[in-house]
N, C-alpha and C positions, 0 to 999 in steps of 0.2 A: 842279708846280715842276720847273725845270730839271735836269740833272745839276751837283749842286753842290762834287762836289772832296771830301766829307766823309769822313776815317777815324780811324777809331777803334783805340787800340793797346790790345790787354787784353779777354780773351772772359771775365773772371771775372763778381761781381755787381755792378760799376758801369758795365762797359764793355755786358755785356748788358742792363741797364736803360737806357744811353743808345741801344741797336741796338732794342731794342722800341719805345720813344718815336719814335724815326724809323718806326719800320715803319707804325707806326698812323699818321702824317704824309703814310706815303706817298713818302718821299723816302729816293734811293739813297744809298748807304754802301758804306765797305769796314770790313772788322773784320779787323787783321790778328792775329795770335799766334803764335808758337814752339808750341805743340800745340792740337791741332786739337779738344779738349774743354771742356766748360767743367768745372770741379770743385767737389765742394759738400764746402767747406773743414771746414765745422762737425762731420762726421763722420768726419773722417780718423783719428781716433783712436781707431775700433771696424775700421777695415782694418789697422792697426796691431796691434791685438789680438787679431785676428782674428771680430769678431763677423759684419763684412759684407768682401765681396769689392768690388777695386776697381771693375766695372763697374756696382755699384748707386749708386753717388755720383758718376760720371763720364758726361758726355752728349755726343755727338757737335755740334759748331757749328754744323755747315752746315747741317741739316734745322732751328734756331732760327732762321734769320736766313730774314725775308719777303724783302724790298726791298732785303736786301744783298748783298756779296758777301766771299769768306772768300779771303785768302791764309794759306797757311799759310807764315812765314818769322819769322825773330828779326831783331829792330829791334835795332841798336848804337848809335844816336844820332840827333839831330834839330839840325837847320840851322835853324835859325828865322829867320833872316834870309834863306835862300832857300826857305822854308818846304816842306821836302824830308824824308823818311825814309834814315835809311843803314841798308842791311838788310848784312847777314851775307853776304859773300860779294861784296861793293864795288854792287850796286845801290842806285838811289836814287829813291825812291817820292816823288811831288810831292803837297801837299796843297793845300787851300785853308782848310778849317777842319777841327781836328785835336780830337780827346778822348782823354785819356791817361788810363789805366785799368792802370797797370802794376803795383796792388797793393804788397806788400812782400816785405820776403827778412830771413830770421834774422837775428839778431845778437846775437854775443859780448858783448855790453857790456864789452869791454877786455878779459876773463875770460881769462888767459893756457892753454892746453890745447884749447877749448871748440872750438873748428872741428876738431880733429883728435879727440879723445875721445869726444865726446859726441855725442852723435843730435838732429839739429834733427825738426819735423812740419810741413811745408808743403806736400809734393808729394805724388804718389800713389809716387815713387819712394824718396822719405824714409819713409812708410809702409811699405811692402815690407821697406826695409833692416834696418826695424827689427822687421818678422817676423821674418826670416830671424835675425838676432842675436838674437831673443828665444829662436828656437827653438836655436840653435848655445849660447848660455848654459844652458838647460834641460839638453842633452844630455852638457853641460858636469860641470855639478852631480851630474847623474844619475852619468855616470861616475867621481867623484869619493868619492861619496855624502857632498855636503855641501850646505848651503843653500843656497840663489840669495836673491842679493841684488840690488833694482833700485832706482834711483836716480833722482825727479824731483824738477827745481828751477823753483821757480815755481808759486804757490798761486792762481795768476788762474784764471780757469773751466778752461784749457787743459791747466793742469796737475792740477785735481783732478777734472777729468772722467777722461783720463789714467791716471791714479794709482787711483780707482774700477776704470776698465775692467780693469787689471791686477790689482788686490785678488779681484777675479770670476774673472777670467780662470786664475790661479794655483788657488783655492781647488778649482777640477772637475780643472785639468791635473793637476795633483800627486796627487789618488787615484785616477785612472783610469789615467794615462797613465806617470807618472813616480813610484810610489812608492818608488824609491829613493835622489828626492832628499829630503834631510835636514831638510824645513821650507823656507820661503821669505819673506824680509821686501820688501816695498814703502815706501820713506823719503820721504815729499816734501815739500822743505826749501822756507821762505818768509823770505825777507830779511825782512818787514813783522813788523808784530804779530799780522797776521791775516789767515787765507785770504779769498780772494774779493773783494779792496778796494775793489771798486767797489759792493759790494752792501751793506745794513744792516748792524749790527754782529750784531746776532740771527742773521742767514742767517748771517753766516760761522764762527758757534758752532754752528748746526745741521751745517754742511758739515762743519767738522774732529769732532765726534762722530759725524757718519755714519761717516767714514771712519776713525777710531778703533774705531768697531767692526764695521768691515770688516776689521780685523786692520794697515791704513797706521797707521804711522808720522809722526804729525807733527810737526814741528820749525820751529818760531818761531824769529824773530831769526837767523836762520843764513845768513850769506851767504857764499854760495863765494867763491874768491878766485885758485880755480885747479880745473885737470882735470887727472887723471893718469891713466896705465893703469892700469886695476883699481879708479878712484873719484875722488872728490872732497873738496879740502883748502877748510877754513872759516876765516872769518877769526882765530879764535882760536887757530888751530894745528890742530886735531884732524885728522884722516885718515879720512874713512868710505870705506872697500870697498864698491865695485859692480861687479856682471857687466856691468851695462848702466847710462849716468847718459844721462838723456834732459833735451833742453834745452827748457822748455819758458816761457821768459822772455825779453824782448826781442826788440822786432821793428824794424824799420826803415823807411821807405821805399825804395822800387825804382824812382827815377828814370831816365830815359833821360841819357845825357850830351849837353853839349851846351846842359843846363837849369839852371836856377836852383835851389839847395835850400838848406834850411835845415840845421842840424845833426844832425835826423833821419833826414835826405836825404828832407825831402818838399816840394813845387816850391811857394812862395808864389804864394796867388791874391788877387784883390780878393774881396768878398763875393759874385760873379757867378760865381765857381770861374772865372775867368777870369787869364790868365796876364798881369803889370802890364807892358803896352807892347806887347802883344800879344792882341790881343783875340781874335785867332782860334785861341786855343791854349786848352783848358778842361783841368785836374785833378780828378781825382775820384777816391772812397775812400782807399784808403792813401797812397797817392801825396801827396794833397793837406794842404796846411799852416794851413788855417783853424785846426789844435787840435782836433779831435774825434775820437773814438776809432776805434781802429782795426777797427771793427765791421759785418756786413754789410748793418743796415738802413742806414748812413751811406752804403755805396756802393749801394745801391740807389738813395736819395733824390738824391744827387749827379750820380748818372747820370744817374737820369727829367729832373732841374733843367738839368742840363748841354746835354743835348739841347733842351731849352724852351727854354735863349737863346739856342742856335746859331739854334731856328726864329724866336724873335723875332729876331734879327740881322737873317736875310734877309730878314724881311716889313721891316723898317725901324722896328721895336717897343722902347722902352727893356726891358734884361735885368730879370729877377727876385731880388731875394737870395737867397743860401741861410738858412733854418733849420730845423735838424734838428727832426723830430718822433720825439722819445723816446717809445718801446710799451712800453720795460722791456728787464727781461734776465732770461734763462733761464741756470741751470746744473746737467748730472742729476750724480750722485755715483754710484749703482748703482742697480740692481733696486728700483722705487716709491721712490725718494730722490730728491729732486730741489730746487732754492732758485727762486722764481720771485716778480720785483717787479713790478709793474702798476701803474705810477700811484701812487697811497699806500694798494693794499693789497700786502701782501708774506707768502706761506703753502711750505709744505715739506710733503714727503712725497710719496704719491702722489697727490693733488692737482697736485703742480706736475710729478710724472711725467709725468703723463696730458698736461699743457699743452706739457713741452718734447717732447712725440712727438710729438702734432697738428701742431705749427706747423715741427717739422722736414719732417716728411712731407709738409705742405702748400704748402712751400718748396723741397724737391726739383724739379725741372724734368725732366718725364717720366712717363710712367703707367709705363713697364717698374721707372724709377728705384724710384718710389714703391711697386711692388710686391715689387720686391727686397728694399727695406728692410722691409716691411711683413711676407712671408715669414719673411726671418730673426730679427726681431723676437719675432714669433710662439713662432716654431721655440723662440728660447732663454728667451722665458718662461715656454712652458711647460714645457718638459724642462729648464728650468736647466742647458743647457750651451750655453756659449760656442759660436764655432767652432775648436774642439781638433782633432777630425780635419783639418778645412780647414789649418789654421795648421802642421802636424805635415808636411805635404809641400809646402809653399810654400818656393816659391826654391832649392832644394837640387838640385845639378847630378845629373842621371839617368846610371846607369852605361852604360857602350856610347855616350852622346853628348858629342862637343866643343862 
């Protein structure tokens, strides 16, 4: 098949499922991005807490892509009526059939403070930040000698995986490293009635008793209303004090401008993840507005589909629908804790430990990745420590250098 014009914006898991479906086709592509990795989102929150380093979750583009090619540049918009790229910097990239994979970006849900207070987890740099704050809070307390107090909002997988990794993470720092701070609490507050909403009502009483007796704090019915320095104000009035509030609720779509979106800003497609009056435009994962979660088998299957109509398109083949094929959902809490639903059986403990490691590790893209993780894994199961030393000199400016 010809050179056919096709690029792809977004190296995450639906833009790299649409570049693999081509490769095996046999047909050329451009992938463009603003950073040149792909990131395996699902673990951002043990580089955060220092279990794993950012290069075990982060994979280089280029040596993924067979049949493509990689620019590395930030997209600011799309011309759809001269069906053109506007890259950063006033260039303008021509397409002929385009797959938008540009995921999502935090969001405040109105939350007056929340962008300036509070810690989003989406990038490997929001990760980092938020070592660095953890450990600047620690040394905080320490000098103080008073208790650290940390603050997550949001009881979906994200925030009580999260909220686990810090219950752990806390429980080896503070007698090894820092016994002169005063105690330590972990709070993680859920507007709902119940952690984990997407999962049986059973798993999300197993999660808030794990995590209850991991020493977090949990709090029902509690929704912020505001961020301030030093914590967060609930709708009732109350005031909780934090060193650190981590936002770990609402997301958004990350449309290009230029596009159509809904009020989640995610780009309405027909059921062909196709863009309406424009057929040569496809949406996939977050980005896109069919209603389904913002999860990474969606952008996986979206991608694979997305790419299958572009290649029916040019054979002259009617498109395929999307439907999702739901496998379940994983969520771990700590050490052999973990909530995992499979179809209509649904089991905890280390059973579903064992399950959400497999299939992370098997979803990793990379042998180095896969060993990274596999090592520190290792490492902290069996000696039961975190990565405390790793987390203890991250980010912190070295004396003698600017």
């Amino acid at each position: 098949m010809r050179e056919t014009g096709i690029v792809i914006v977004g190296g995450g898991f639906g833009g790299l499922a649409a570049a693999k479906a081509l490769d095996r086709a046999g047909v050329p592509y451009l992938l463009v991005d603003a950073r040149n990795h792909h990131l395996f989102q699902p673990l951002l929150y043990q580089v955060a807490t220092g279990y794993l380093e950012a290069p075990a979750i982060a994979h280089p583009l280029r040596p993924l892509l067979g049949r493509g090619r990689f620019l590395l540049a930030r997209v600011e918009g799309v011309d759809l009526k001269g069906r053109r790229l506007l890259l950063e910097g006033g260039e303008a990239l021509p397409y002929t059939h385009l797959i938008l994979a540009t995921g999502s970006r935090p969001h405040d849900l109105g939350v007056p403070g929340v962008g300036r207070h509070a810690f989003f987890l989406k990038g490997l740099e929001d990760a980092q930040r938020i070592r660095q704050r953890l450990l600047l809070a620690l040394e905080g307390a320490a000098r103080g000698e008073r208790p650290l107090r940390l603050l997550v909002v949001g009881g979906g997988p994200t925030g009580v995986e999260l909220a686990g990794a810090l219950a752990e993470f806390l429980r080896y720092a503070l007698r090894r490293d820092f016994p002169e701070v005063g105690g330590a609490e972990v709070l993680l507050l859920e507007a709902g009635e119940r952690l984990l909403p997407s999962f049986r009502p059973a798993l999300s009483a197993y999660a808030k008793r794990a995590l209850e007796g991991m020493g977090v704090r949990v709090v029902l019915g509690a929704q912020v209303v505001g961020v301030e320095e030093g914590g967060a104000r609930l709708r009732e009035g109350a005031f909780l004090p934090a060193d650190l509030v981590l936002w770990a609720v609402g997301v958004r779509g990350n449309p290009l401008p230029g596009l159509p979106t809904d009020p989640r800003g995610r780009v309405p497609t027909d059921p062909f993840l196709r863009l309406p009056g424009h057929p040569e435009v496809y949406a996939v994962g977050d980005v896109n507005g069919l209603g389904l979660p913002g999860l990474a088998p969606v952008a996986l299957q979206q991608g694979r589909l997305a790419a299958e109509n572009l290649l029916r398109a040019l054979r002259g083949q009617e498109p395929i629908p999307f439907r999702y094929r739901d496998r379940g959902q994983l969520a771990v809490i700590g050490r052999n804790k973990a909530v995992a639903e499979i179809g209509g059986l649904a089991f905890t403990g280390f059973p579903a430990w064992a399950l959400w490691a497999f299939v992370h590790i098997r979803e990793l893209i990379g042998f180095r990745n896969r060993l990274l993780v596999l090592l520190n894994w290792g490492y902290t199961y069996l000696f039961r420590e975190p990565g405390v030393r790793v987390l203890l000199g991250e980010g912190l400016p070295r004396p003698g250098l600017s």
